[in-house]
VMD Tcl script that draws the C-alpha trace (Angstrom):
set ca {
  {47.08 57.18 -9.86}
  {43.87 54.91 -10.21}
  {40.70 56.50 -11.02}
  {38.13 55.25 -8.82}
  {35.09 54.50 -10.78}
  {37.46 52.05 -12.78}
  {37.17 49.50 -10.19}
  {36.34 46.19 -11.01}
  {34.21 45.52 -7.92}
  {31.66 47.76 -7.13}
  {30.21 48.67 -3.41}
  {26.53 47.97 -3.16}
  {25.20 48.28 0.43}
  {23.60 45.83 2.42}
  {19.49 46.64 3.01}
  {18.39 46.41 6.20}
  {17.09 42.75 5.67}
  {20.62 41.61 4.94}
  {21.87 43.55 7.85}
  {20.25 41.61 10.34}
  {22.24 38.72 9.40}
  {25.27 40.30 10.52}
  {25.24 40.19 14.75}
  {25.54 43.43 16.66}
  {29.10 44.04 16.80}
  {29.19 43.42 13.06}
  {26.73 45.81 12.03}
  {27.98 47.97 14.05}
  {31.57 47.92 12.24}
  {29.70 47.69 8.85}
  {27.17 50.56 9.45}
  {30.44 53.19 10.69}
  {32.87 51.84 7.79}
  {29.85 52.34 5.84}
  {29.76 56.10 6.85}
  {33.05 56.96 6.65}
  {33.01 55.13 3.20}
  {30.38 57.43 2.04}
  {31.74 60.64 3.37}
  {35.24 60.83 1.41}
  {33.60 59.00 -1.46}
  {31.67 61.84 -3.81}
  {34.58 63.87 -2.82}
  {36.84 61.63 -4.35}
  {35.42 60.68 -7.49}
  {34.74 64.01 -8.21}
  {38.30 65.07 -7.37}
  {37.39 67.60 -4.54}
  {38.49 65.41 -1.94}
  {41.12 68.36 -1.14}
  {38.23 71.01 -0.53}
  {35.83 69.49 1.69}
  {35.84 69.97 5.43}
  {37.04 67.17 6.82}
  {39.86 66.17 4.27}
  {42.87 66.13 6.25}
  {40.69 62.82 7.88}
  {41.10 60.70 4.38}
  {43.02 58.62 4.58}
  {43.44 56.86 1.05}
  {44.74 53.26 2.00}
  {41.78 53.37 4.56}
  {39.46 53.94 2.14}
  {40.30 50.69 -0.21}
  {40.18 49.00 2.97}
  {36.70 50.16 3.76}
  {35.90 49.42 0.14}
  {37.35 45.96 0.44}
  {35.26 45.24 3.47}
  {32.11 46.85 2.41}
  {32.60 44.62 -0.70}
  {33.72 41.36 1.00}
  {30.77 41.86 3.37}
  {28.39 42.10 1.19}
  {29.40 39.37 -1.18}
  {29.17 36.68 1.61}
  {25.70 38.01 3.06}
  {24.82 37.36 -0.56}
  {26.44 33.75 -0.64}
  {24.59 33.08 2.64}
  {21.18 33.90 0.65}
  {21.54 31.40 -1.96}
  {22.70 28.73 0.23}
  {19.49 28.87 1.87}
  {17.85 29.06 -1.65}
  {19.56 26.07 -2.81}
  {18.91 24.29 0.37}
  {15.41 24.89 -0.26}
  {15.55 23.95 -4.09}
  {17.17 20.97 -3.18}
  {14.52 20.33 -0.71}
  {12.07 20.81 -3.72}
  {13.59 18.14 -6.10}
  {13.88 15.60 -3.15}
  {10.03 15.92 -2.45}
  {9.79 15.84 -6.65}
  {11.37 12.83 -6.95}
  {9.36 11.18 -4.30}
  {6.21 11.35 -6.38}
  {7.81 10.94 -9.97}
  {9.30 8.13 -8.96}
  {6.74 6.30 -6.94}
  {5.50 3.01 -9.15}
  {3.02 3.52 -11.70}
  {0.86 0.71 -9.98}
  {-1.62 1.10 -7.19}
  {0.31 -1.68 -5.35}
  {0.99 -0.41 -1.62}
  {3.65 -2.87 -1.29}
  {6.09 -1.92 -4.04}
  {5.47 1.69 -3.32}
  {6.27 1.19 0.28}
  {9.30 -1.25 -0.95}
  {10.51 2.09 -3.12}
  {9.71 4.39 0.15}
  {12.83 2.12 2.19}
  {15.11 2.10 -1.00}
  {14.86 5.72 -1.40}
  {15.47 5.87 2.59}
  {18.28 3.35 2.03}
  {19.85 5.28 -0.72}
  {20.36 8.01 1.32}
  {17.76 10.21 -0.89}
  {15.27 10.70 1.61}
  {15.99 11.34 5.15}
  {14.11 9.60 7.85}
  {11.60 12.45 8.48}
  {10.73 12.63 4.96}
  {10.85 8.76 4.40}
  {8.06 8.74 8.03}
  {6.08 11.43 6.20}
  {5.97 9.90 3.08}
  {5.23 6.57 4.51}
  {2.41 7.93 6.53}
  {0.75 9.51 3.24}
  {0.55 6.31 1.53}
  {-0.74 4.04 4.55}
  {-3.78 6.74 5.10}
}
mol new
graphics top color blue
foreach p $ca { graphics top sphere $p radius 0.5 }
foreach p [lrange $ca 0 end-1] q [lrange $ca 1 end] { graphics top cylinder $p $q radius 0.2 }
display resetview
């Protein structure tokens, strides 16, 4: 038989920032697997599962599942999060290279010239390429 706490994966609850990401069916189904988790777990890693009130309820292949979910839920709200971080430190090195790469000279032509390349390229998009634009010509 396994011992619990020997797990390789271990459950860490979502806050209630991360649970807003979920929609309302989905926290609903996290927040009760959540609380049935947490009611057969002490008992179980402390081996009194069998004198609690409620054991004939556990259910042991129901509780990996619930583990599994709790786990797997958790794990892609967390994914989700640094998407959006990368998306924004992406966001961050496109504006970056913008400047460092703008010509040394004070020429407004072959700035502009490197404005469309970049645009061209694909490296700037054609918001940032207007914006950019506009903040040389004032």
């Amino acid at each position: 038989m396994k011992n619990y706490l020997d797990r390789n994966r271990e459950v860490i609850f979502l806050n209630k920032k991360q649970l807003v990401k979920l929609n309302h069916k989905e926290r609903q189904d996290y927040l009760s697997t959540q609380e049935r988790y947490n009611k057969f777990q002490i008992p179980l890693m402390t081996g009194m599962i069998n004198h609690i009130e409620n054991a004939h309820e556990f259910n042991r292949a129901q509780h990996k599942l619930d583990e599994s979910y709790l786990i797997e839920t958790y794990e892609e709200i967390i994914n989700k999060n640094y998407s959006k971080i990368e998306k924004e430190e992406k966001k961050e090195a496109r504006e970056e290279r913008i400047t460092v790469s703008e010509p040394s000279s004070s020429d407004l032509g072959a700035r502009l010239k490197k404005l469309r390349q970049m645009y061209k390229d694909g490296v700037l998009s054609k918001v940032e390429f207007e914006k950019a634009k506009n903040k040389l010509l004032k």
